[in-house]
DRENDO-701918 format. One record per residue (C-alpha): residue in one letter; z, y, x. Coordinates in steps of 0.25 Angstrom, whole numbers, plus 5000, padded with zeros to 4 digits. Layout:
DRENDO-701918
AZYX/...
This chain:
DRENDO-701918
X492050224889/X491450204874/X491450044870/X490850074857/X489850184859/X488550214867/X487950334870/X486250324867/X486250374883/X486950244887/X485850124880/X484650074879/X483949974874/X484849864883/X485949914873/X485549834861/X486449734860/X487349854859/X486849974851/X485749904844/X484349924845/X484250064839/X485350134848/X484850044859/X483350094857/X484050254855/X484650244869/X483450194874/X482950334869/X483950404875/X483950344888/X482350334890/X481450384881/X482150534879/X481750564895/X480350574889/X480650704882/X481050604868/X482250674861/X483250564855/X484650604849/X485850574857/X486950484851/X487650364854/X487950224848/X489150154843/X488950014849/X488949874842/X490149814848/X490749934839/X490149854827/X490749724830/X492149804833/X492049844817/X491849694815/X493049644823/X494049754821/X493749754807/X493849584807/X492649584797/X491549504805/X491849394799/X491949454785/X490549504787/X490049364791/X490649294779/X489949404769/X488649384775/X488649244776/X487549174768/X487249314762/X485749304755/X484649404757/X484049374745/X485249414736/X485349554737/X486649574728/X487349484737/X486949514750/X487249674748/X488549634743/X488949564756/X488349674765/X489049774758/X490449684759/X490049694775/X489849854775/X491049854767/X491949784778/X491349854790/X491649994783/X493149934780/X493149894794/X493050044801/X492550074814/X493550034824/X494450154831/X493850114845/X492450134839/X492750264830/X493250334842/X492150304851/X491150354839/X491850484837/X491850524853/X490550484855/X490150574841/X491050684849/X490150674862/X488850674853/X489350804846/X489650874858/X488250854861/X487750944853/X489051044851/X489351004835/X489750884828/X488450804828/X487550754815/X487350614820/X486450484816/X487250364814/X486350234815/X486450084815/X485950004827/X486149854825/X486249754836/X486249574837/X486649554852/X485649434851/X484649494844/X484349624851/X482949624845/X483149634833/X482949754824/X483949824813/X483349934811/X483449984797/X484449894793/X485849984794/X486150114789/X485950254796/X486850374794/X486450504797/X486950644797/X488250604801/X489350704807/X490850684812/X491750584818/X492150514806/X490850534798/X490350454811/X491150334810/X490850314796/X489450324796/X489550224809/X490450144801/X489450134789/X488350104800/X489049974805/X489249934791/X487949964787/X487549824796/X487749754783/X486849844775/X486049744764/X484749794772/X485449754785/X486049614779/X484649564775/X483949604786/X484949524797/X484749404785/X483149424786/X483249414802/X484049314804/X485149384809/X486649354810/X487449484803/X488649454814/X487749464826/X487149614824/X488149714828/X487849874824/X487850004833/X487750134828/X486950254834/X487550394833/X486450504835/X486250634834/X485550674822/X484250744821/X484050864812/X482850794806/X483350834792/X482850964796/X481450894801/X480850784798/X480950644806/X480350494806/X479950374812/X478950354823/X478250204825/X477350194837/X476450084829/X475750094817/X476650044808/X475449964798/X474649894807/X475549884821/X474549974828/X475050014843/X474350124845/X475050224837/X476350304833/X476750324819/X477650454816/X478150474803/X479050594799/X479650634787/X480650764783/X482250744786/X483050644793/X482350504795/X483050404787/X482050444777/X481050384784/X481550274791/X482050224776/X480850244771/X481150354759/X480050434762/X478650434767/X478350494779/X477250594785/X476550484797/X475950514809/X474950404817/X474850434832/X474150364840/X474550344853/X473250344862/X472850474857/X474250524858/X474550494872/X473050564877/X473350684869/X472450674858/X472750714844/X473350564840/X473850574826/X472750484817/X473650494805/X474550594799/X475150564785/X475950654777/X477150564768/X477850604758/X479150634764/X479850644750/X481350674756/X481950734768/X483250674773/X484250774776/X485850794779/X486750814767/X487650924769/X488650864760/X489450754754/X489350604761/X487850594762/X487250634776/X485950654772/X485150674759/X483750664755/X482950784750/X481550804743/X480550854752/X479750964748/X478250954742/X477751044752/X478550964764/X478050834759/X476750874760/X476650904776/X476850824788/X478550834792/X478150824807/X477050904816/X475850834824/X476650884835/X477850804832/X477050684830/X476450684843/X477850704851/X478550594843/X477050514844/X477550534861/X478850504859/X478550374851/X477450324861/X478450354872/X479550294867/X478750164863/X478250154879/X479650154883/X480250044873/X478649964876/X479149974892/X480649934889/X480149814881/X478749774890/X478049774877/X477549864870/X478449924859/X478149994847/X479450094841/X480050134828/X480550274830/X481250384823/X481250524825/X481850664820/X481550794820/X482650894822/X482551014813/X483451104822/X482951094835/X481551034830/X481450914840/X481050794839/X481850674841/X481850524840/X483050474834/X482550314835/X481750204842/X481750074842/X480549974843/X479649944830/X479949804825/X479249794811/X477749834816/X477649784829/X477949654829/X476749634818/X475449554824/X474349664830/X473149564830/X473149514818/X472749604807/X473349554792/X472549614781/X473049604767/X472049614753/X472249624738/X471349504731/X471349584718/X471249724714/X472049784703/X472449924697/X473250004708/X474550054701/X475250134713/X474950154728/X475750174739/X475850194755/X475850054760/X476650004771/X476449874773/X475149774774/X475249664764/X475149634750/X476249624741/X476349564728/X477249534716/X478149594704/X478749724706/X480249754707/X480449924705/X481849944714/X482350094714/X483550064722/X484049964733/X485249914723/X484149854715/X483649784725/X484249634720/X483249664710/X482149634719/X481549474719/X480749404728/X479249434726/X479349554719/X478549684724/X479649804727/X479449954721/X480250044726/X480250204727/X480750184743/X481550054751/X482450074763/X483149974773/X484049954761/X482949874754/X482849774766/X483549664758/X482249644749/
């Protein structure tokens, strides 16, 4: 019997503690929301004791603690310096043999699934046994594309390393969390041919004003990193969910985005995936059909009753999804509750005004409510951000989690 790893078949949500929210919430899929006709990608989980086997093995816990002892949030150049010391001793460390073997027969057992040595998704899903709340999302690194045994293990290596990125670092510092209590799971799925498609992410609140009543697709060309870092601007759908449910024509909004690149895989050297330009022509239409909104619109809204029924409350969901350009399905790929929008008061409605007018110099898509004011600070790359000073108002041409520390 696997210690170290866990088929998505065998959790759910009471798995926390042990697979982290992420592969605790795919399991959850897997096991109870797929009877409804709701494709999910099969996989399984390298578990968090496995983490802390690293640690132990390895004799570095207490080298990590000392490095990141006192460590300042503020000071970018240091604290990336002691973050990347952490990476460097977890990479050092290697994956224990006990764990590596476990890795590469349940990667054997996921191939001969599906006849051929199998493109999978290698994802990070934190976990703090006593803070089974709290949310990591967006704070490790994600490896896609990935085929082999031993190209496996090294992306999994690189995800439990990645615990100590600068983004992941600052956040725990912002939260109050101790860095030795959160342990690191990794989810192995099988990858989704949306490199051929188009993909996105589905929230079933309107993300601006908190509003409950409707489901907001968005969709883009290529695999979904793109979107879910922020690199492009997606086409968006408002659904809503009355009219949905009754049969009536629901969509009061459609949106085209720019959809500027298409994430792809890379068919040589290192690098797993590559960016490309999207055509003018592409750009121009919508990378998803009405039709395909409604049934993720479904899925969405029956996926939020299930997690509303699980918690006794009800329970709005961040969710990705891909299209499969081979078999043309559609598939959701994540789907965890939403913690940014929801929590936000629903009765009280702030409202924010200029007191002067001045010449406009440049507009944009705005995705925020307030008013921001100060010098600006034009950063073209994440290295440059020690650059960056209190106050100041950031330019950028795109930020991703990397940009967290500022």
């Amino acid at each position: 019997m696997a210690k170290f790893i866990k088929s998505f078949d065998e959790i759910s949500l009471a798995d926390v503690p042990l697979v982290g929210g992420k592969n605790a919430s795919l399991g959850e899929l897997v096991k109870s929301v797929a009877i409804h006709g709701i494709q999910v990608p099969h996989g399984f989980c390298v578990t968090a004791p496995a983490y802390r086997l690293i640690l132990e093995d390895g004799k570095i816990k207490d080298e990590i603690e000392k490095l990141l002892e006192g460590v300042d949030k503020s000071n970018l150049d240091d604290l990336s310096s002691r973050a990347r010391a952490c990476r460097v001793l977890i990479k050092k460390a290697g994956i224990p043999d006990a764990v590596a073997e476990e890795i590469r027969q349940a990667y054997r057992k996921l191939s001969a699934e599906h006849g051929h040595e199998v493109d999978v998704a290698v994802r990070s899903s934190a976990t703090a046994e006593d803070l089974p709340d709290a949310s990591f999302a967006g704070q490790q690194e994600t490896f896609l594309n990935i085929r082999g045994e031993e190209a496996l293990l090294e992306a999994c290596l690189n995800c439990f390393a990645s615990l100590f990125t600068d983004r992941a670092v600052s956040y725990r510092i912002d939260k109050g969390f101790d860095h030795m209590v959160v342990s690191l799971s990794i989810g192995v799925q099988k990858m989704v041919r949306s490199d051929l498609s188009s993909s996105g992410v589905i929230f079933t609140l309107d993300t601006e004003s908190g509003f409950r009543d409707v489901v907001l697709v968005t969709s883009s060309y290529g695999l979904g990193e793109n979107i879910v870092a922020g690199r492009v601007d997606p086409d968006e759908f408002l659904v809503f969910k009355t009219t949905l449910q009754k049969g009536f024509d629901p969509i009061l909004r459609r949106r085209v985005g720019a959809k500027q690149y298409r994430m792809i895989y890379s068919g040589h050297g290192t690098r797993t995936t590559r960016n490309i330009e999207v055509r003018p022509e592409d750009r121009e239409r919508f990378s998803i059909s009405d039709a395909e909104v409604l049934k993720l619109a479904h899925w969405a809204c029956t996926i939020e009753h299930h997690y509303s029924e699980l918690y006794g409350r009800p329970t709005a969901m961040d969710i990705e999804w891909a299209k499969d350009g081979n078999d043309g399905h559609l598939y959701i790929v994540q789907a965890r509750p939403e913690t940014i929008h929801s929590p936000k008061e629903t009765t009280v409605l702030e409202a924010f005004r200029l007191e002067t007018r001045s010449e406009v110099l440049v507009t944009g898509r705005s995705i925020g409510e307030r008013i921001g004011s100060g010098s600006v600070r034009t950063i073209g790359d994440a290295s440059e951000l020690g650059l960056f000073k209190d106050g100041e108002v950031l330019v950028a041409d795109m930020t991703d989690p990397d940009w967290e520390p500022v």
